[in-house]
MILUMBA-313805 format. One record per residue (C-alpha): residue in one letter; x, y, z. Coordinates in steps of 0.001 Angstrom, whole numbers, padded with zeros to 6 digits, always signed. Example, Ala and Ser with C-alpha at 12.3 -4.5 7.8 and 13.67 -1.06 7.14 Angstrom:
<recs>
a+012300-004500+007800;s+013670-001060+007140;
</recs>
This chain:
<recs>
x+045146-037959-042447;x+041790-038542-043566;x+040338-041443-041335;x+036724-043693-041907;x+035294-044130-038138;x+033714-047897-037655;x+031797-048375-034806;x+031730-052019-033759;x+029955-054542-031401;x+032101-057199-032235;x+028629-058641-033996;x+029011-060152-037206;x+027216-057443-038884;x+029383-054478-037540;x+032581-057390-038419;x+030997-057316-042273;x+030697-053292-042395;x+034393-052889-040737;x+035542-054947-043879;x+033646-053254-046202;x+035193-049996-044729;x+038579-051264-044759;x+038419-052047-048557;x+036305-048643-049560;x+039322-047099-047359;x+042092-048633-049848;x+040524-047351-052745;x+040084-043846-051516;x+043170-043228-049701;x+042030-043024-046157;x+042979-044876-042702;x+040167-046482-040007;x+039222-045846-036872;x+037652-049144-035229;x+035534-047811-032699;x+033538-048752-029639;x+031566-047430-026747;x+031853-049010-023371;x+027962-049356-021957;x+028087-049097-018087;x+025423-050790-016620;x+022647-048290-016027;x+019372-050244-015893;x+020294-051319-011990;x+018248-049279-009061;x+019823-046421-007566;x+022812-046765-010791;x+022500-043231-010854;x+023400-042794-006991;x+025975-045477-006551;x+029108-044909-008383;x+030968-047468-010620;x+033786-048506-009333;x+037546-047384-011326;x+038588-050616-011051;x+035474-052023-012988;x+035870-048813-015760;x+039640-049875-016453;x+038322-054089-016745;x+035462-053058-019034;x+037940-050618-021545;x+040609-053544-021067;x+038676-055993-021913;x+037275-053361-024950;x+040700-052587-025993;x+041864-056149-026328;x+038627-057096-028643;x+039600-054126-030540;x+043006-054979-030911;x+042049-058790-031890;x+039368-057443-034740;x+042445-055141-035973;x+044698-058024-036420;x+041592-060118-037927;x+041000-057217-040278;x+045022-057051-041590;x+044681-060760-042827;x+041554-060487-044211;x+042445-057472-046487;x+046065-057134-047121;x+047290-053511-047299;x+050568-051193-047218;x+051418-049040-044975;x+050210-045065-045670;x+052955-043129-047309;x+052728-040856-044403;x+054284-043635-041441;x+050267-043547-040184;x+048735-046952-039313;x+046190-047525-041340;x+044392-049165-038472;x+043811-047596-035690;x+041738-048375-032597;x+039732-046507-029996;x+036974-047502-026462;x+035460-044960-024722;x+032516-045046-021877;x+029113-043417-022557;x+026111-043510-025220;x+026715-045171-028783;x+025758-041759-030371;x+028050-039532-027911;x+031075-041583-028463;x+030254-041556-032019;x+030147-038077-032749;x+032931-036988-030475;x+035287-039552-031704;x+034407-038178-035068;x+035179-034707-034109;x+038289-035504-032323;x+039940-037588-035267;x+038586-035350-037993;x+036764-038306-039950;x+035589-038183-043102;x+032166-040365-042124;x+030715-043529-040416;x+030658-047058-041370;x+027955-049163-039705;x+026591-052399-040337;x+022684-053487-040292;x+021399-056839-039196;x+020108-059403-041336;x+016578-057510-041058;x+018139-054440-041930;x+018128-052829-038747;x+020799-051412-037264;x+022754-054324-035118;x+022972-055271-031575;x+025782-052697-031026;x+023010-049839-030977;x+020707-051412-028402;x+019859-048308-026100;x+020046-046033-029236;x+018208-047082-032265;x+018220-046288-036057;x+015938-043098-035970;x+018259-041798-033074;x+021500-042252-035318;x+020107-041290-038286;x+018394-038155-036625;x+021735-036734-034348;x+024597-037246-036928;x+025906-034795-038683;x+028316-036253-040740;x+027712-038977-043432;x+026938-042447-042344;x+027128-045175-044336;x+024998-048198-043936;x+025799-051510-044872;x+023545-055002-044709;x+024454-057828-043112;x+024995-059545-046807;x+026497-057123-048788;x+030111-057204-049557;x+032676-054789-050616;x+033212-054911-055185;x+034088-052175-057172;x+031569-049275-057578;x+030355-048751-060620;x+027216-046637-060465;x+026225-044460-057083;x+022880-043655-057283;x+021582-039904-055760;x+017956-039864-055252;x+016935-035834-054535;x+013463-033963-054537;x+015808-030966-056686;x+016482-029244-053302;x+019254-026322-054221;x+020691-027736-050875;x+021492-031391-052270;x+023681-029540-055068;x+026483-029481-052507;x+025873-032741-051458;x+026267-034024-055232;x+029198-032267-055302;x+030336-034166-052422;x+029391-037411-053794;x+030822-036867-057246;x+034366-036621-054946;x+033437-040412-053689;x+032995-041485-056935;x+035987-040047-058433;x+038005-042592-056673;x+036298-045158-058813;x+035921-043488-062079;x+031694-044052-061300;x+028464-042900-062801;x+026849-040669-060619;x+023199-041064-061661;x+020779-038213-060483;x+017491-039522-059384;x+014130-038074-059569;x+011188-039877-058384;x+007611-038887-058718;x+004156-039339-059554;x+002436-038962-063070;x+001497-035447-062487;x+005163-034425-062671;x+005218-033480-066415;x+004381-029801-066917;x+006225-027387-068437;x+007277-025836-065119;x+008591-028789-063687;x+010764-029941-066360;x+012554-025965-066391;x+012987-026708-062499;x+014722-029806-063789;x+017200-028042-066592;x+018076-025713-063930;x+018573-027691-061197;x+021242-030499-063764;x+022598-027365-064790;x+023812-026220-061285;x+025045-029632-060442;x+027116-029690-063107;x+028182-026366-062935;x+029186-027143-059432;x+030141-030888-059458;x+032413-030703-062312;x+032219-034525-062751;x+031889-035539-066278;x+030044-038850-065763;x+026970-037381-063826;x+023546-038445-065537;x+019852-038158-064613;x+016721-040574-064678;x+013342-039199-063787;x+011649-042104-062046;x+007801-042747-062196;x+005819-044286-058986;x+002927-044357-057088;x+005383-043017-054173;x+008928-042181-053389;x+009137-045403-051189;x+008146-047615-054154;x+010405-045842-056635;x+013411-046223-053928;x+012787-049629-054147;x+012290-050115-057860;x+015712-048414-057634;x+017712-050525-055763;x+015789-053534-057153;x+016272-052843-060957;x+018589-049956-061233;x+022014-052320-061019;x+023463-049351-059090;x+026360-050941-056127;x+025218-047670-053417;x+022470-045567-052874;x+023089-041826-051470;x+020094-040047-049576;x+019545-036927-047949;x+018015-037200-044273;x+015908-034017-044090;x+014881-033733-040213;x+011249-034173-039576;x+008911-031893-038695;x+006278-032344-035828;x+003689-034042-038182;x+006393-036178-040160;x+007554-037115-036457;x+003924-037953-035575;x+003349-040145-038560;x+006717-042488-038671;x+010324-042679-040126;x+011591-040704-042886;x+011810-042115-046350;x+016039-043114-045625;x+015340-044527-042021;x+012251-046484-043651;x+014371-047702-046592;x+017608-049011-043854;x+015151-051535-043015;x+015362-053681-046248;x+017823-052349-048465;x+020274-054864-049359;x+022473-052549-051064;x+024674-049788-048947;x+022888-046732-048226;x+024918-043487-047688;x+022867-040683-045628;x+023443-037311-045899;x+022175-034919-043232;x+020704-032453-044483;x+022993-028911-044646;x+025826-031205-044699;x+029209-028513-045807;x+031046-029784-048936;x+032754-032937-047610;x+035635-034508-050114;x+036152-038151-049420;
</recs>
């Protein structure tokens, strides 16, 4: 069974994303995971000498367990559901000890999920629950997709899933992938384009023909459409986008950064998590086909 992993602090934010998951899991057939990783404390002199006591593991993933257990029950009366066909819950629950991003990503693996749910603070960064980690470190190690969603936004129909791509031949997969997603809700998968004024020759628009013509080629999704977008820069056209494209979820591909990228800041997705009010789906890139 297909399963959406939510990792949770019990925070309101990472409360607001597990909803969100739970009704995006509905619609495409899928069960959730609620998630979350036990922190031992570490910061303490000599922690790394002195062991933790069992008895103090089995309190801390008690106490985890029952908070799981209490946001599962929260969860079933805040979005009714039936059971899945198969006898699965469509609920399910799981604590382990160690980093945010370990637990993560081998809870992923182990349950086969189909990608992450998190939830952002009010100022867009990731919550509370990924103190010790951060957003560049969860962006930068996954592997899978990882859906972000801000502290305000609430789960409604979508309508319009917006791609943005540089024409990569890699993000043609990824497309595909998305088209999948938006199957579910018979959505317009707009391809966008952003760039700069000098983006008109000849050239350029062939790299565009051949580039719509893989996707659909490949995609096979008959409401896929394009929109070349004109900015100073990507990170004001992102934002024009969100602002004034009336699209309910943004998809971006996280290309790793090289040394000088590194040197200089955030990439354009882990700069855009900070404000975005809409939910952002990352990509990593050389992501295999996924089908939601």
């Amino acid at each position: 069974m297909k399963t959406i992993l939510v990792p949770t602090d019990f925070s309101a934010p990472a409360h607001n994303a597990a909803s969100y998951a739970l009704n995006l899991a509905k619609n495409i057939r899928t069960g959730v995971t609620l998630c979350h990783a036990i922190k031992v404390p570490s910061e303490a002199p000599m922690a790394a000498q002195v062991p933790w006591p069992l008895e103090d593991y089995a309190s801390l993933k008690e106490e985890a367990d029952q908070e799981l257990k209490h946001l599962s029950v929260t969860l079933r009366h805040e979005v009714p559901f039936e059971k899945i066909a198969s006898g699965h819950e469509f609920i399910g629950t799981h604590s382990a000890t160690g980093e945010v991003t370990d637990v993560i990503r081998n809870t992923f693996e182990e349950q086969k999920c189909v990608m992450v749910v998190m939830g952002m603070s009010g100022e867009g960064a990731v919550s509370r629950f990924f103190l010790g980690s951060n957003t560049q470190e969860i962006i930068n190690k996954s592997t899978f997709p990882v859906l972000l969603i801000p502290a305000e936004a609430r789960f409604r129909p979508i309508f319009k899933i917006a791609f943005a791509t540089d024409l990569s031949r890699g993000d043609i997969e990824l497309i595909h992938s998305v088209a999948s997603l938006a199957y579910y809700f018979n959505a317009e998968l707009l391809i966008t384009h952003i760039t700069d004024d000098k983006f008109e020759t000849g050239d350029d628009k062939q790299k565009v023909d051949e580039f719509l013509k893989e996707v659909t080629c490949k995609a096979n999704y008959p409401k896929i459409y394009y929109k070349h977008i004109k900015s100073i820069d990507v990170m004001h056209g992102l934002d024009w986008l969100c602002e004034h494209g009336v699209i309910d979820m943004l998809v971006m591909v996280h290309r790793r950064l090289s040394p000088l990228g590194q040197l200089l800041g955030f990439s354009y997705t882990q700069k855009l998590s900070h404000h975005i009010e809409i939910p952002l789906l990352m990509l990593p890139e050389g992501l295999p086909a996924v089908h939601f």
